[in-house]
C-alpha positions as CSV (number, residue, x, y, z in Angstrom):
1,X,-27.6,34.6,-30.7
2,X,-31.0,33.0,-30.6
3,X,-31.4,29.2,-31.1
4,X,-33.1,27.4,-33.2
5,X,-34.6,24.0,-32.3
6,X,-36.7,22.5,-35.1
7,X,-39.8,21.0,-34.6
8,X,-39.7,17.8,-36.7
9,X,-43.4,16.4,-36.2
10,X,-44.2,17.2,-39.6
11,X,-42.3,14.5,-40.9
12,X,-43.6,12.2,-38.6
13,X,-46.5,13.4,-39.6
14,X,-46.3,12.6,-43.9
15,X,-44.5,9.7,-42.9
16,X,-47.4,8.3,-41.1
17,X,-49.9,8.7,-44.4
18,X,-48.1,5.3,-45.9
19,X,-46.4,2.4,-43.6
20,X,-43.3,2.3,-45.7
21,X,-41.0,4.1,-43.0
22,X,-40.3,7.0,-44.8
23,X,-39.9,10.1,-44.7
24,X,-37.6,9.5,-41.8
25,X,-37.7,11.2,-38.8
26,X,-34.1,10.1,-37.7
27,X,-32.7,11.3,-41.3
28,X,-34.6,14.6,-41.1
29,X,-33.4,15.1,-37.5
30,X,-29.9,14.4,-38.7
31,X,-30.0,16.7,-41.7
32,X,-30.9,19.5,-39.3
33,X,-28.4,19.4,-37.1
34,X,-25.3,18.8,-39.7
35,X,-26.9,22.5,-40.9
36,X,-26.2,23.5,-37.8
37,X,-29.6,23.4,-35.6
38,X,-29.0,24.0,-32.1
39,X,-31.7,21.5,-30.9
40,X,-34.7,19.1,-32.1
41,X,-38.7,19.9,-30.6
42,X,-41.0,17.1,-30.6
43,X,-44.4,16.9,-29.3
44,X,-46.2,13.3,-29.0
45,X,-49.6,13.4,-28.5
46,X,-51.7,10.7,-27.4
47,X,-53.3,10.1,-30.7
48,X,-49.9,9.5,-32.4
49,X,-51.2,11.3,-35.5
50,X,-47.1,11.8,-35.7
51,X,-44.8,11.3,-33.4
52,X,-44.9,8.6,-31.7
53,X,-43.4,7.1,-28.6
54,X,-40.6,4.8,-30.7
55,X,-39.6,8.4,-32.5
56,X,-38.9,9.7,-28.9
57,X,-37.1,7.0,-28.2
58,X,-34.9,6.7,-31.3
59,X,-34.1,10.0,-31.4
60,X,-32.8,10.0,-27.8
61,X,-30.6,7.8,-29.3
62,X,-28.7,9.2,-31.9
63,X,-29.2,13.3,-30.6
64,X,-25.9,15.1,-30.5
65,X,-27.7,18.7,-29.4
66,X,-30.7,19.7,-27.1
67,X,-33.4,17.4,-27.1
68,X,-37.1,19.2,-26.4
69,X,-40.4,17.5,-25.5
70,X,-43.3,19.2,-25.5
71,X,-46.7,17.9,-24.1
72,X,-49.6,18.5,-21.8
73,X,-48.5,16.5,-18.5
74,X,-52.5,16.3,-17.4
75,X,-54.5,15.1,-21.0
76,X,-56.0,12.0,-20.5
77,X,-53.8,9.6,-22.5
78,X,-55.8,7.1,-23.7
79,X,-55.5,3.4,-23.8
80,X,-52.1,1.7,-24.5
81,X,-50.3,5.3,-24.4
82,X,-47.6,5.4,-21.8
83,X,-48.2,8.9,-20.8
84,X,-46.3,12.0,-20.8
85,X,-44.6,12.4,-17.9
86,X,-43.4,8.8,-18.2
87,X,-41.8,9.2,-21.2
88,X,-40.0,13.1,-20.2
89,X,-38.8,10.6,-17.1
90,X,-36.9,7.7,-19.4
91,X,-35.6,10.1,-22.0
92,X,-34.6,12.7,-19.5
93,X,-34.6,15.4,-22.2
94,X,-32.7,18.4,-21.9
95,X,-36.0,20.7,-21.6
96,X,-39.6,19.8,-21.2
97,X,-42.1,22.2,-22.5
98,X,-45.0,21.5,-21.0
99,X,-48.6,22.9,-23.3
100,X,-51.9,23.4,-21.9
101,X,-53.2,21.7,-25.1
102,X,-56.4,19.0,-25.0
103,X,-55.3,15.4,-26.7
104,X,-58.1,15.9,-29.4
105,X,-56.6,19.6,-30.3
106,X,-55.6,20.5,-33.4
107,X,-53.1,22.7,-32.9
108,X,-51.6,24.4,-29.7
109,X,-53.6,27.8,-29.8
110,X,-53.1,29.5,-25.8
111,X,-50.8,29.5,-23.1
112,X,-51.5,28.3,-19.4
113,X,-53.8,29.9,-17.4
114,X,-51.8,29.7,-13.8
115,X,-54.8,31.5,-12.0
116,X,-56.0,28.0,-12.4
117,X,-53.5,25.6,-13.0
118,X,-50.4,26.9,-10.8
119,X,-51.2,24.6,-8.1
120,X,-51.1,21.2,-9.9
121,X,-48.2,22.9,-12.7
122,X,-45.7,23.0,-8.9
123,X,-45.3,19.7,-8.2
124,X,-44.4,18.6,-12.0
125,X,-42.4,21.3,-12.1
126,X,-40.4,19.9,-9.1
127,X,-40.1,16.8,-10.2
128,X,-38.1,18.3,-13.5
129,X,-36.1,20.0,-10.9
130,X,-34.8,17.2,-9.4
131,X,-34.8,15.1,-12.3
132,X,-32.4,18.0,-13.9
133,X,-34.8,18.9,-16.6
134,X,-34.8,22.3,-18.2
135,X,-38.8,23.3,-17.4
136,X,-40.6,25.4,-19.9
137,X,-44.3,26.7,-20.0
138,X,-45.9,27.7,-22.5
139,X,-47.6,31.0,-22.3
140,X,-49.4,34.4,-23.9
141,X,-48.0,37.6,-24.0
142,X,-50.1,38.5,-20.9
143,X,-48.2,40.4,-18.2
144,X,-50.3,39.0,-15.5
145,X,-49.7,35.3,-16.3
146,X,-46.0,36.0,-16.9
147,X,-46.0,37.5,-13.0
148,X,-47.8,34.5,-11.9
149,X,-45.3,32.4,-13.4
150,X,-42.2,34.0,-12.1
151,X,-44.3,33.1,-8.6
152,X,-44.3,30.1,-9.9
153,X,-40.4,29.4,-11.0
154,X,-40.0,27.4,-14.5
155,X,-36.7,27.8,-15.7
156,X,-38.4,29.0,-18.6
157,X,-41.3,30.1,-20.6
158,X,-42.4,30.2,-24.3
159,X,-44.1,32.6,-25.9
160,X,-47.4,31.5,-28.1
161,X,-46.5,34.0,-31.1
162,X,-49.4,32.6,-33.0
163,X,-51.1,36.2,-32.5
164,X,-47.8,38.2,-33.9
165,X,-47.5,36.3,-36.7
166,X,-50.9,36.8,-37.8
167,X,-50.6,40.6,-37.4
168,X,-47.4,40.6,-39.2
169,X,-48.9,38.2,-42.1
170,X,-51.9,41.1,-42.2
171,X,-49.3,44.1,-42.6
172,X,-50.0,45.5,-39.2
173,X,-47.7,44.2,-36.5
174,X,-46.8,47.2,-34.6
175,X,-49.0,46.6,-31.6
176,X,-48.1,43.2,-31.6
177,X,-44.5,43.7,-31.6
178,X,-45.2,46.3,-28.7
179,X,-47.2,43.6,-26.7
180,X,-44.6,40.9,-27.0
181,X,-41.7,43.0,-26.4
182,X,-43.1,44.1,-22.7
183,X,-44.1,40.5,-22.1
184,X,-40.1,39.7,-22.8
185,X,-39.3,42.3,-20.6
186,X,-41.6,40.7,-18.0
187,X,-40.1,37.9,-18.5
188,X,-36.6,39.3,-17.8
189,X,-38.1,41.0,-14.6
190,X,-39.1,37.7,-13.2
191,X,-36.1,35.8,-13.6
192,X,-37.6,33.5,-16.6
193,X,-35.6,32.3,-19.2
194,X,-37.5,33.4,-22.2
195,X,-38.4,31.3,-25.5
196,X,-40.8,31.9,-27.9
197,X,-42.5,29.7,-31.0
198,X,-45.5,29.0,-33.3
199,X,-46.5,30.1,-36.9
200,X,-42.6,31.9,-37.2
201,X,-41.1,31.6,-40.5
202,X,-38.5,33.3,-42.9
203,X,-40.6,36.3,-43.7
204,X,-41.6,37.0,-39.8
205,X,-38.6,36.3,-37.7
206,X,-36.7,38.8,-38.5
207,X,-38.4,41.3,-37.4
208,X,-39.7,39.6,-34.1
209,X,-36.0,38.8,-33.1
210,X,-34.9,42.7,-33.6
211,X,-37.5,44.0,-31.2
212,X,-38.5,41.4,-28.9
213,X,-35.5,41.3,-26.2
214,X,-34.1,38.2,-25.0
215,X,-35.4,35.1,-27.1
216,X,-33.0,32.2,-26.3
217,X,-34.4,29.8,-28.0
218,X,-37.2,29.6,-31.0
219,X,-39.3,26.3,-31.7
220,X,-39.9,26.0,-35.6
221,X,-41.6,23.2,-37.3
222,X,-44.6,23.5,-39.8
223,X,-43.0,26.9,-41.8
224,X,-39.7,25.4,-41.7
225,X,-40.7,21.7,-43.3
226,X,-42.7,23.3,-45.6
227,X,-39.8,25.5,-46.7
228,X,-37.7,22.4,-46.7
229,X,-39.8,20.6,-49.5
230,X,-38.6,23.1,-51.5
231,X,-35.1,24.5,-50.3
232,X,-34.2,21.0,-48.8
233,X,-33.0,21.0,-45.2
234,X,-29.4,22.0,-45.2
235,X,-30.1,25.4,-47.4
236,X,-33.8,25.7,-45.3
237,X,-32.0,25.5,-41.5
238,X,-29.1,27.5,-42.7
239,X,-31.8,30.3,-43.8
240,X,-33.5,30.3,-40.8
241,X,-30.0,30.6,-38.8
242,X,-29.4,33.2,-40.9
243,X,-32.9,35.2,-40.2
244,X,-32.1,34.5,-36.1
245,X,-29.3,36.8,-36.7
């Protein structure tokens, strides 16, 4: 069965609107897994608009399942901020994830390009190898760039599904299911571990899970807190579960 690691920056992210502490990120993160989630996705970005370095830090702490840190290893950081890679070496997570994203983005909206950015992606992803760190990068459905990252050797890639979920959310996702099932079997062919997230929810997972071969793992945050406010966590996780299978 497919995984599910939520994405828990959207508490961080509320939380950060008052300085009162709440809502927590430990608490959510613990509510989560009691459901049953196989793994907790952050991703700190140099503006700490919500999680923030102490968040990585405490939830290292008290994590009983996988622990995932996405982030861009190259952004320029800013002042104060210790950096990426630092942090992916102290915590020592169980996968990295790394995103092509810019540290003033909103959102992260494309996968790498490796035509470009293979050469200075190796040595990071080296140094996860040795530092026995699950790699993961974050790519399109293009069958090109998933060839070029096979070349490449991440343990794994992710899937931007950004552009099936807004087919399926239109009522047309037939080419889009078509498109991201060759790039899973692409995946496969290469070797690569295969992972997929952004903009999935209840209403669209089903269907990319029945027809897209392969997903280990999904990365859900935004859909599933905003479920949560309503549902609460336990009933929310537990629903998703039940939509991976």
């Amino acid at each position: 069965m497919t995984r599910l690691s939520v994405n828990v920056n959207k508490v961080a992210l509320l939380r950060n609107t008052r300085d009162i502490g709440i809502p927590s990120v430990i608490e959510a993160a613990r509510a989560c897994i009691d459901a049953g989630s196989d793994g907790i996705t952050v991703h700190p970005r140099p503006d700490r608009r919500h999680i923030r370095p102490s968040d990585v830090d405490d939830l290292a702490a008290m994590l009983t399942v996988e622990f995932n840190i996405e982030g861009n290893p190259f952004a320029d950081q800013g002042d104060g901020y210790p950096g990426f890679l630092n942090i992916i070496r102290r915590i020592r997570p169980a996968q990295c994830t790394m995103v092509p994203d810019s540290p003033d983005q909103f959102t992260s909206d494309h996968g790498w390009d490796l035509s470009k950015d293979a050469e200075r992606l190796a040595p990071v992803l080296a140094e996860l190898r040795d530092l026995g760190i699950r790699s993961s990068l974050f790519m399109d459905a293009d069958l090109e760039q998933i060839d070029r990252a096979g070349k490449l050797g991440p343990d794994r890639i992710e899937l931007y599904t950004e552009p099936y979920a807004a087919a399926f959310a239109a009522g047309d996702a037939a080419e889009q299911v078509e498109r991201f099932a060759a790039a899973a079997a692409k995946a496969t062919e290469c070797n690569l571990g295969l992972n997929a997230g952004h903009d999935l929810n209840l209403h669209n997972l089903p269907t990319f899970i029945r027809q897209v071969p392969n997903i280990l793992e999904v990365s859900i945050g935004h859909a599933l807190i905003a479920d949560a406010l309503h549902m609460g966590f336990d009933a929310t996780v537990k629903a998703y579960l039940k939509a991976l299978a």
